[in-house]
C-alpha positions in Angstrom: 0.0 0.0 0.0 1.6 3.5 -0.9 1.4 6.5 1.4 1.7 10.1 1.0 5.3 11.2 2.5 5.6 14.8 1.8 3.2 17.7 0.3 6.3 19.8 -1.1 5.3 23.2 -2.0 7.5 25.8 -4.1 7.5 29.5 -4.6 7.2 29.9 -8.4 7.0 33.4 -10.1 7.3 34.5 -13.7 7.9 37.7 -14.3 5.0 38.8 -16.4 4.9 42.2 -15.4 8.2 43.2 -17.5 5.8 43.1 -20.2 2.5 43.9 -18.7 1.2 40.8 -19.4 -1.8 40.5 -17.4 -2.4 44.4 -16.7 -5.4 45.1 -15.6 -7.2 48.3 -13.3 -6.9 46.7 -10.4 -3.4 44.7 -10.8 -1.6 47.1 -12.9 1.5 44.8 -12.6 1.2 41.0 -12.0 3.8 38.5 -11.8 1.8 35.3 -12.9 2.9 33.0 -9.6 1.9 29.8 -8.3 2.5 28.5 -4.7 3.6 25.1 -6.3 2.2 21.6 -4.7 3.6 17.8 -5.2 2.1 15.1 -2.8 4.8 12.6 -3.1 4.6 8.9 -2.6 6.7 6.1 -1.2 6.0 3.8 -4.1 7.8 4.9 -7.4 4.5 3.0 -9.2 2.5 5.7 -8.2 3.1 9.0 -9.3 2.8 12.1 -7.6 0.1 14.6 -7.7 0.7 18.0 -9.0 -1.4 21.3 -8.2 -0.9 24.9 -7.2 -2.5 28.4 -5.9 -2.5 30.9 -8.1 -1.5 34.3 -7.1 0.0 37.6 -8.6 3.6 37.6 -7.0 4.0 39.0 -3.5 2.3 37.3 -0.9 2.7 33.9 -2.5 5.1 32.8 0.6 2.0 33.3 2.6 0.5 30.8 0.7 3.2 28.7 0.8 2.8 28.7 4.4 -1.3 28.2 4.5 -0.4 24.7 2.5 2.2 23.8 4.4 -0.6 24.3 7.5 -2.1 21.3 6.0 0.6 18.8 6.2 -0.7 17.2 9.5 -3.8 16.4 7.3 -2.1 14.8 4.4 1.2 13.4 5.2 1.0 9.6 6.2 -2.2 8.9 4.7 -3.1 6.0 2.6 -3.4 6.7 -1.5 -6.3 4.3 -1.7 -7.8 6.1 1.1 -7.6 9.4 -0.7 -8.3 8.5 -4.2 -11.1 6.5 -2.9 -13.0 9.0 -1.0 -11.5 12.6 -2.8 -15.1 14.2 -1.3 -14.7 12.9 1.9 -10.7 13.8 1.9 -12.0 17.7 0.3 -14.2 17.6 3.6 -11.5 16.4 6.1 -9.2 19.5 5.2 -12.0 21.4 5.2 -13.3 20.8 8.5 -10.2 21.0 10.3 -11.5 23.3 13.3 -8.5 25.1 13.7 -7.6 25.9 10.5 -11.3 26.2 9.8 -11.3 29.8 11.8 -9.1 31.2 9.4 -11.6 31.4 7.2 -14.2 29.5 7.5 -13.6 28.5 4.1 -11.9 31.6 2.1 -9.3 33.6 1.4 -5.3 32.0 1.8 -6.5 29.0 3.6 -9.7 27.8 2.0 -7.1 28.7 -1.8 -4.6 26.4 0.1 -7.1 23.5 0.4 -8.2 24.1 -3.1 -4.4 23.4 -4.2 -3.8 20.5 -2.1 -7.3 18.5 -2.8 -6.5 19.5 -7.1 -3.5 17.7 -6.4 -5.3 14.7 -5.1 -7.5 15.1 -8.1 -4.3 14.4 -10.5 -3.0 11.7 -8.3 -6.3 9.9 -8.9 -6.8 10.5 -12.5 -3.2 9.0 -13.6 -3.5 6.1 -11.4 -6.4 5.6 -13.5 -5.0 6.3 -16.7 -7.7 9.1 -17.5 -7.8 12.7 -17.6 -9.5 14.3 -14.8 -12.3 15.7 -17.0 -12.9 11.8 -18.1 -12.1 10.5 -14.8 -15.3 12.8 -13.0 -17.6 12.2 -16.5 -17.6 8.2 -16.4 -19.1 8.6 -12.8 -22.4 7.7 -11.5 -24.2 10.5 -10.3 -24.9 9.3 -7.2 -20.5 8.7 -6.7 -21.1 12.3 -8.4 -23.3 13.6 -5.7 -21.0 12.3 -3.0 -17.9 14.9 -4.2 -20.2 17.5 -3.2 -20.0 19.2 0.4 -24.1 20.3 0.7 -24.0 22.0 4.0 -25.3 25.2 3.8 -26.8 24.9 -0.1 -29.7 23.3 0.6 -31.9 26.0 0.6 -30.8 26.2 -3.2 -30.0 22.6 -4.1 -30.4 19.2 -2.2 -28.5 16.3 -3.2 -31.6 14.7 -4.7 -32.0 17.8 -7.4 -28.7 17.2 -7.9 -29.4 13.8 -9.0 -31.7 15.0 -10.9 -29.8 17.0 -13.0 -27.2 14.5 -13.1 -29.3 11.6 -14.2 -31.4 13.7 -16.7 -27.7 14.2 -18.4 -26.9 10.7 -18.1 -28.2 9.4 -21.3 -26.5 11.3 -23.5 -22.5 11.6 -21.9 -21.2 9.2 -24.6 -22.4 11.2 -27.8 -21.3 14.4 -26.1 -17.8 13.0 -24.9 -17.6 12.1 -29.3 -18.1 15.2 -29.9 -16.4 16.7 -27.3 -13.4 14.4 -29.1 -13.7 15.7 -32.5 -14.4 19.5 -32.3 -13.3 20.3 -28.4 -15.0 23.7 -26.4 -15.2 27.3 -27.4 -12.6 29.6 -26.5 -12.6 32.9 -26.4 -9.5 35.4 -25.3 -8.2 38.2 -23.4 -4.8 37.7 -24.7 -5.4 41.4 -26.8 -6.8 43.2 -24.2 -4.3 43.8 -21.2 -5.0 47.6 -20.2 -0.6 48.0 -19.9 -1.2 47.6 -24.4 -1.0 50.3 -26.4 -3.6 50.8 -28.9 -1.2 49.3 -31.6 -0.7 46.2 -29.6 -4.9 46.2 -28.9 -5.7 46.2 -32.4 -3.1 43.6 -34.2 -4.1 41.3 -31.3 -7.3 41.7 -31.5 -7.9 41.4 -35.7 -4.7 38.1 -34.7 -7.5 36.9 -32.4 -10.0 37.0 -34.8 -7.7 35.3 -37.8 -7.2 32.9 -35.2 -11.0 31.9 -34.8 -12.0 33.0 -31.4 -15.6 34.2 -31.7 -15.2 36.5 -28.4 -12.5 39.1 -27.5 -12.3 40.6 -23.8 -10.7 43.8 -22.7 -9.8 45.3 -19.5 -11.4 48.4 -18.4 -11.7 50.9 -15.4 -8.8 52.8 -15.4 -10.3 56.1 -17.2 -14.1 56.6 -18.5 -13.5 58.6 -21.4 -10.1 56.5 -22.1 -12.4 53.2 -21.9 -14.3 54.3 -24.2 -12.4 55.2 -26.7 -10.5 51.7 -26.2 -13.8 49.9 -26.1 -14.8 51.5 -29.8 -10.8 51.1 -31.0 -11.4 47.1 -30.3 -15.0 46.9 -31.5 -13.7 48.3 -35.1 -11.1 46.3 -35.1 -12.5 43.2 -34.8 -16.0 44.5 -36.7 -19.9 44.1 -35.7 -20.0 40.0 -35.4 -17.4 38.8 -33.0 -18.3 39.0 -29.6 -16.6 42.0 -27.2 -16.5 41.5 -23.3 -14.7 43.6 -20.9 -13.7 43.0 -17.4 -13.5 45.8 -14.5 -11.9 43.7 -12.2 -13.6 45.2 -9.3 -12.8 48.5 -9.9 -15.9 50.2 -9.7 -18.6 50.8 -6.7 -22.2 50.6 -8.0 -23.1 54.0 -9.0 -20.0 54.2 -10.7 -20.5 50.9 -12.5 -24.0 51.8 -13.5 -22.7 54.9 -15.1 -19.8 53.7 -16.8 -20.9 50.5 -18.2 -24.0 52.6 -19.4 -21.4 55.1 -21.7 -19.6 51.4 -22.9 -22.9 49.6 -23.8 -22.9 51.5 -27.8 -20.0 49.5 -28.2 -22.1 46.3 -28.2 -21.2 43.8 -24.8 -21.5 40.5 -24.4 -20.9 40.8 -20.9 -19.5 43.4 -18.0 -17.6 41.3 -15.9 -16.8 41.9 -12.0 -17.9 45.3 -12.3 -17.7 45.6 -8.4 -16.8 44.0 -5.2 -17.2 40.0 -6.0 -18.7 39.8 -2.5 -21.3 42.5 -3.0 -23.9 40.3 -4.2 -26.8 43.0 -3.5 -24.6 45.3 -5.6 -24.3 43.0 -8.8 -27.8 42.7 -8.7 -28.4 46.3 -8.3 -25.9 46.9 -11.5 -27.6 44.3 -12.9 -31.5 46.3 -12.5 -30.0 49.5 -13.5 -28.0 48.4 -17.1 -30.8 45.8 -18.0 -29.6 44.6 -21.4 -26.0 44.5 -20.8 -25.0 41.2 -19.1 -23.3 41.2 -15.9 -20.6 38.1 -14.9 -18.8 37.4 -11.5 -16.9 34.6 -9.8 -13.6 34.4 -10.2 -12.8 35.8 -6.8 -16.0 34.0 -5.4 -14.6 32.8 -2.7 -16.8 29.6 -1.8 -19.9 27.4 -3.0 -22.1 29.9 -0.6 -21.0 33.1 -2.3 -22.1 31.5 -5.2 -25.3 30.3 -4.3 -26.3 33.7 -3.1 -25.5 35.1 -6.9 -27.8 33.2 -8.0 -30.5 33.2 -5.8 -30.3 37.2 -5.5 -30.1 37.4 -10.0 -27.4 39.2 -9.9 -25.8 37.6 -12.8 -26.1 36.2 -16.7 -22.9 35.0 -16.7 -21.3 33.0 -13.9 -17.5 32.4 -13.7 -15.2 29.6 -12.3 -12.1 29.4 -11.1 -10.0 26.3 -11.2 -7.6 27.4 -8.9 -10.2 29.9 -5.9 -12.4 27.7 -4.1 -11.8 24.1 -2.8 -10.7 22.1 -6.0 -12.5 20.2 -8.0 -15.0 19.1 -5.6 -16.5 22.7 -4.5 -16.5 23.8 -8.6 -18.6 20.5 -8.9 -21.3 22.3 -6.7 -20.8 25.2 -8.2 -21.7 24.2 -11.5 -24.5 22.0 -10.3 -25.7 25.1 -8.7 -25.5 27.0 -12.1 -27.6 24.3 -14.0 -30.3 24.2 -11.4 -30.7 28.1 -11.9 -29.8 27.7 -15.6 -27.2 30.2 -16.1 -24.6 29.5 -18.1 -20.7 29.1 -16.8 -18.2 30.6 -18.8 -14.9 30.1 -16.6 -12.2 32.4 -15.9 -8.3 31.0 -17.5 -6.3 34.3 -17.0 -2.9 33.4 -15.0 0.0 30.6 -14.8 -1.6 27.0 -15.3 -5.3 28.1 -15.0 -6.2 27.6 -18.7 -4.4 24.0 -18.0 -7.2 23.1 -15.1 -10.4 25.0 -15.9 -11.1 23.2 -19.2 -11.2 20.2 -17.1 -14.2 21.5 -15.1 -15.9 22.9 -18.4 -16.0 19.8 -20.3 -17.1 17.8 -16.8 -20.2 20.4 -17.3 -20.9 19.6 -20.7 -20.2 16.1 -20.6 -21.9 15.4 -16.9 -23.8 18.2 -15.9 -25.4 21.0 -18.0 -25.6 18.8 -21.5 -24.6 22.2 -23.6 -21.9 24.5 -24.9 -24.8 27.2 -25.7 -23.7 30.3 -24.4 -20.4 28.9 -23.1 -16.4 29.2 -23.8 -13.3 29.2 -21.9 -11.2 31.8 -21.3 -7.6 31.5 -23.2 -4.6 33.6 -22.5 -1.6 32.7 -24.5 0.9 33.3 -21.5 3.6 30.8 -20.3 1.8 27.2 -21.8 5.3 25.9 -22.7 6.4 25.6 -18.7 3.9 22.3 -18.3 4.3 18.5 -19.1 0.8 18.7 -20.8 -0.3 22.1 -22.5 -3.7 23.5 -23.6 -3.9 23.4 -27.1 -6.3 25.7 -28.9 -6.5 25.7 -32.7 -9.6 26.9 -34.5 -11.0 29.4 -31.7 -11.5 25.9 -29.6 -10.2 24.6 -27.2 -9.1 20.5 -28.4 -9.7 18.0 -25.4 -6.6 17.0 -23.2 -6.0 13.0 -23.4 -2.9 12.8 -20.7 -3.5 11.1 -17.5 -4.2 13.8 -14.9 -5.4 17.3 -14.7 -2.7 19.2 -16.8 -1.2 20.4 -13.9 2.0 19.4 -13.7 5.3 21.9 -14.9 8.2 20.5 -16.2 11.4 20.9 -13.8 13.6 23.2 -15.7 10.3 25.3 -15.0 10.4 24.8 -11.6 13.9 25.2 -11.3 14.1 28.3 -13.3 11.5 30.5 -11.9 11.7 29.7 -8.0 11.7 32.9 -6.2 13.7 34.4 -5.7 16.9 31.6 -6.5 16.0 30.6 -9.9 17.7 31.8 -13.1 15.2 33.8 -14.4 15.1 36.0 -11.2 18.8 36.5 -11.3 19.3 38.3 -14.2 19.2 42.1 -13.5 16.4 43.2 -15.8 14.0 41.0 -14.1 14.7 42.3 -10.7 12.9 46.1 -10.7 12.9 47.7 -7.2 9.7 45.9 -6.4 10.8 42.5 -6.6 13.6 43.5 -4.6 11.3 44.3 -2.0 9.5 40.7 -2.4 12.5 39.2 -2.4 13.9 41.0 0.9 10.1 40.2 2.2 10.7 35.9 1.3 14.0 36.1 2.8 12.9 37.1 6.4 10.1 35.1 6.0 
């Protein structure tokens, strides 16, 4: 019987912001950064699983530290007992009591559990030769029911709706999984649309983006009213009247503010307004919502948990509901989350902007499709074309689509010249001088008392 004998974490940064990849009004200079997980084995016939956090540079030692909280809850445990139970192992590191008032379930620690039980989700799928999305799509809904943590959501959704849903999808998982096969999910990207691009850069990516198939374009927005609009109009002629044009906030805004602003970008044409406030003011969405009927409003990738969630939709203060692969508790909470989404019948369109993200989300999107919802109406996945070529199995995209992964796991893993490389702050990539501006210096100084 292999054990678990060490969930090894590692501080990986790339410097992004040298560039302004990633720019937006609220993170005007990102790092793309992942505090890095392996749960390691004692039996070289069973590999490790990979995850991570995702953060934007500084701070990722503190989450560092909030994984390696949970080592008393992982190390020494059976694999079988793990990848046998992954809900019930999602709820054990969950419902640790202490840790558990560090949240309850948010912010560093709950983002900690979420890296930690992901891993466990690629353990599982390569001892069973599958990729994750596979893996969770062959299952029965009731073993599907059982990933699910239902305290607290049954007000919204109890376990038998959820079978339900699940069973009324049932019949028709292996014609979607062919098709699935042959033409893969929708994409559409953000890649053009950092706020840090000049207008040059905005428009050859943008008419690159449309060459390249992708039906939907996304820019940021909130830095300047009359600046946004002229950026929002710049896009919209570049890419002309029939491709799709979204735009993301990224909190910036408080709800009169949003109100009047998305009300002078609406000419442009939107397909959504995304995160135009707070992601926990759920009475605010809603009131954004009321107030630019006709222009869709989408939140969630800061939603920090399945009840944040569940309040969205309950309140309808969205059209558009995001994931995040890499924000709530893995695989299992997104699971409710999406279950959630189909029982209210909004569509999920998940957010993919940062280090590895794009690698796990598609995952959880074709696990709807296949498992849950039974559509891609409405739908796509995020795609940023950042830093692909640092993992052992890469998105591919061709066509404005996303093509389905066929590696055992949950596309997760980086290669070790990655790993090596961009550790922070001892890898190569940090000691050359032009990556190292006065504010990594800071970070640096910061990890080195730490």
């Amino acid at each position: 019987m292999a054990f678990i004998t060490a969930l090894d974490t590692l501080d990986i940064r790339f410097p992004t912001s040298t560039q302004l990849d990633g720019s937006d009004a609220m993170n005007p200079d990102p790092d793309y950064s992942a505090a890095y997980v392996i749960l390691r084995t004692d039996d070289a016939a069973v590999p490790d699983g990979h995850g991570f956090a995702f953060t934007i540079g500084r701070g990722n030692e503190v989450q560092q530290a909030a994984i390696h909280a949970l080592d008393h809850l992982v190390v020494g445990r059976s694999v079988d007992e793990i990848t046998g139970d992954l809900g019930g192992f999602a709820r054990s590191l969950t419902d640790d009591s202490q840790l558990r008032w560090l949240g309850p379930e948010k912010g560093v620690m709950h983002m900690a559990i979420g890296a930690v039980v992901n891993a466990a989700w690629d353990l599982a799928a390569k001892r069973a030769g599958k990729p994750v999305w596979q893996l969770v799509s062959e299952m029965s809904p009731e073993d599907l029911v059982a990933q699910v943590d239902f305290r607290y959501l049954t007000d919204a959704l109890t376990p038998d709706e959820a079978l339900t849903i699940l069973r009324e999808a049932e019949p028709g998982r292996a014609e979607r999984t062919e098709r699935l096969l042959a033409t893969g999910y929708p994409a559409y990207t953000t890649s053009a649309g950092w706020l840090g691009y000049s207008d040059a850069k905005l428009t050859r990516l943008a008419q690159r983006a449309v060459a390249d198939g992708f039906g939907t374009i996304k820019i940021k927005v909130g830095r300047d009213p009359d600046e946004d609009v002229r950026r929002v109009m710049l896009a919209r002629h570049a890419i002309g009247p029939d491709i799709g044009l979204a735009v993301d906030a990224n909190q910036r805004w408080g709800v009169d503010e949003a109100a009047e602003w998305i009300s002078r970008l609406a000419p442009a044409g939107l397909s959504w307004v995304e995160e135009p406030t707070s992601p926990d003011d759920i009475l605010g969405h809603a009131e954004i919502r009321r107030r630019v009927a006709g222009v869709p409003i989408s939140t969630g990738e800061h939603g920090q948990n399945r009840i944040l969630f569940k309040q969205l939709l309950q309140a309808g203060a969205v059209d558009v509901l995001q994931i995040d692969a890499a924000r709530v508790a893995g695989v299992n909470e997104n699971i409710a989350i999406l279950l959630l989404a189909a029982k209210f019948g909004v569509p999920v369109i998940p957010h993919a902007g940062g280090v590895g993200l794009c690698e796990l989300v598609q995952h959880l999107a074709m696990i709807d499709y296949i498992a849950i919802s039974g559509t891609m109406q409405g739908r796509a996945i995020e795609y940023v074309d950042h830093l692909h070529e640092h993992f052992r199995d890469p998105v591919r995209v061709a066509g404005g689509r996303y093509l389905t992964p066929r590696a055992p796991g949950f596309s997760a893993e980086m290669l070790p010249d990655s790993l090596r490389d961009y550790t922070f702050p001892t890898g190569a990539a940090w000691l050359q001088p032009t990556t190292f501006s006065a504010v990594h210096q800071v970070s640096a100084k910061e990890h080195e008392l730490s």
